[in-house]
C-alpha positions as CSV (number, residue, x, y, z in Angstrom):
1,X,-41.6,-28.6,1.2
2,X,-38.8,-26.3,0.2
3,X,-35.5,-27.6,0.1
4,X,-33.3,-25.9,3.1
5,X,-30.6,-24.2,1.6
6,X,-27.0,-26.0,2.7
7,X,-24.7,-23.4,4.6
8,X,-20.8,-23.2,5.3
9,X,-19.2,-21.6,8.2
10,X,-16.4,-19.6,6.8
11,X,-13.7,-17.4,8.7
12,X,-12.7,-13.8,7.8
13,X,-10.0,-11.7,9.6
14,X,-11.0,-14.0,13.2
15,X,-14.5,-13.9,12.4
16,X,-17.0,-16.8,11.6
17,X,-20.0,-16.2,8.9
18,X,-21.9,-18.6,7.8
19,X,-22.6,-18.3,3.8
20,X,-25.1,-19.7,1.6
21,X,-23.4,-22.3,-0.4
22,X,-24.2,-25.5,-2.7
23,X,-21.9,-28.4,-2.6
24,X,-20.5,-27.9,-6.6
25,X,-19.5,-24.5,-5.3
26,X,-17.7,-25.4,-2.2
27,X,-14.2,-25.6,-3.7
28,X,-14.3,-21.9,-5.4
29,X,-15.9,-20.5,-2.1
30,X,-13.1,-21.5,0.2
31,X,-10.3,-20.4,-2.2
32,X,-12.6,-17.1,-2.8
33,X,-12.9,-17.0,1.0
34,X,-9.2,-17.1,1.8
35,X,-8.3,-14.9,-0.9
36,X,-10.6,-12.1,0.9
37,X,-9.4,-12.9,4.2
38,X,-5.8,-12.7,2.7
39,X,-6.2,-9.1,1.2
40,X,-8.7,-7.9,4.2
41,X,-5.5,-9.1,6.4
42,X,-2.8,-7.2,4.7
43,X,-5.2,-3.9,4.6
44,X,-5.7,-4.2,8.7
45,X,-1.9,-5.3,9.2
46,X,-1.0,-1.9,7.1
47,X,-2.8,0.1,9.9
48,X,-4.0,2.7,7.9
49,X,-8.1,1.5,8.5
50,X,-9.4,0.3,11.2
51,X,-13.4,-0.8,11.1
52,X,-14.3,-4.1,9.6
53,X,-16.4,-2.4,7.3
54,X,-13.7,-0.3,5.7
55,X,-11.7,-2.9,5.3
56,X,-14.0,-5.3,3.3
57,X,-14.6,-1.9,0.8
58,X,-10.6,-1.3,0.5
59,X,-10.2,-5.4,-0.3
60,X,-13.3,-4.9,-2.5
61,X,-11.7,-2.2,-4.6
62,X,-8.7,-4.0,-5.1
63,X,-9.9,-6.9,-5.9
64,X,-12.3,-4.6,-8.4
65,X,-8.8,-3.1,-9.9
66,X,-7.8,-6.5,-10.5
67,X,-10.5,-7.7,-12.2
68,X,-10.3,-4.8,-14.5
69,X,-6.5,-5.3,-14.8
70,X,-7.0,-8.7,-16.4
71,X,-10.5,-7.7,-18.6
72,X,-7.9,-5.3,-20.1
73,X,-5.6,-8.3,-21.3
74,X,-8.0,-10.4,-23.6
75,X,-8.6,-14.1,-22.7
76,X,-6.0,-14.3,-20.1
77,X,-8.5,-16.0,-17.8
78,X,-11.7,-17.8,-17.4
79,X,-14.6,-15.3,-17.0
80,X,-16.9,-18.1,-15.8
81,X,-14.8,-18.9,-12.9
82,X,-13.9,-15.4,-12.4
83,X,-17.8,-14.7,-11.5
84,X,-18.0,-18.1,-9.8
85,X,-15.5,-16.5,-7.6
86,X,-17.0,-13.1,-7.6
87,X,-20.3,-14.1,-6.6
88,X,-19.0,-16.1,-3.4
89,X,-17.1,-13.0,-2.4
90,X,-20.5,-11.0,-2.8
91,X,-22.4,-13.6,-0.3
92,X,-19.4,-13.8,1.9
93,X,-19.1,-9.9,1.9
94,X,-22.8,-9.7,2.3
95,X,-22.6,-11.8,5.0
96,X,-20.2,-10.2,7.0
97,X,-21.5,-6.7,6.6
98,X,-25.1,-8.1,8.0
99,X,-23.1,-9.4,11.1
100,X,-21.9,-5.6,11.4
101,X,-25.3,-4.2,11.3
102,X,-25.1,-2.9,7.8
């Protein structure tokens, strides 16, 4: 029998999403999750877009530039954590556009 796969109910912007998530990677999810909910807060709160879905690509691209900002400065951080935290953002992103419909 296959194993079921262990879920965490996450909040973004007011919304609850439950993402895929394995108990070593809790930790790094919930700091990656409130770091999204962080910048997709301060895009909304700007007022400049609107739809849930624009905001998750506006947060995305940041978070893209500053990812690329640091690859630019040589070891200045752990590129194993960095994708740790990357990939949760993916499932949590992934997860939220599904719950849009997209």
């Amino acid at each position: 029998m296959a194993a079921k796969k262990k879920t965490l109910d996450v909040n973004i912007m007011g919304r609850t999403y439950k993402v895929a998530c394995e108990d070593e990677e809790r930790e790094a999810l919930l700091v990656a999750v409130e770091y999204l909910d962080r910048k997709m807060t301060e895009i909304k709160s700007a007022g400049k877009v609107a739809s849930a879905e624009r905001i998750a690509v506006m947060a995305a691209l940041n978070i893209a530039h500053e990812l690329l900002s640091y690859r630019a400065t040589p070891g200045s951080f752990d590129i194993d954590a960095l994708r740790r935290r990357m990939n949760s953002m993916k499932a949590t992103l992934d997860e939220a556009l599904a719950a849009e419909g997209l």
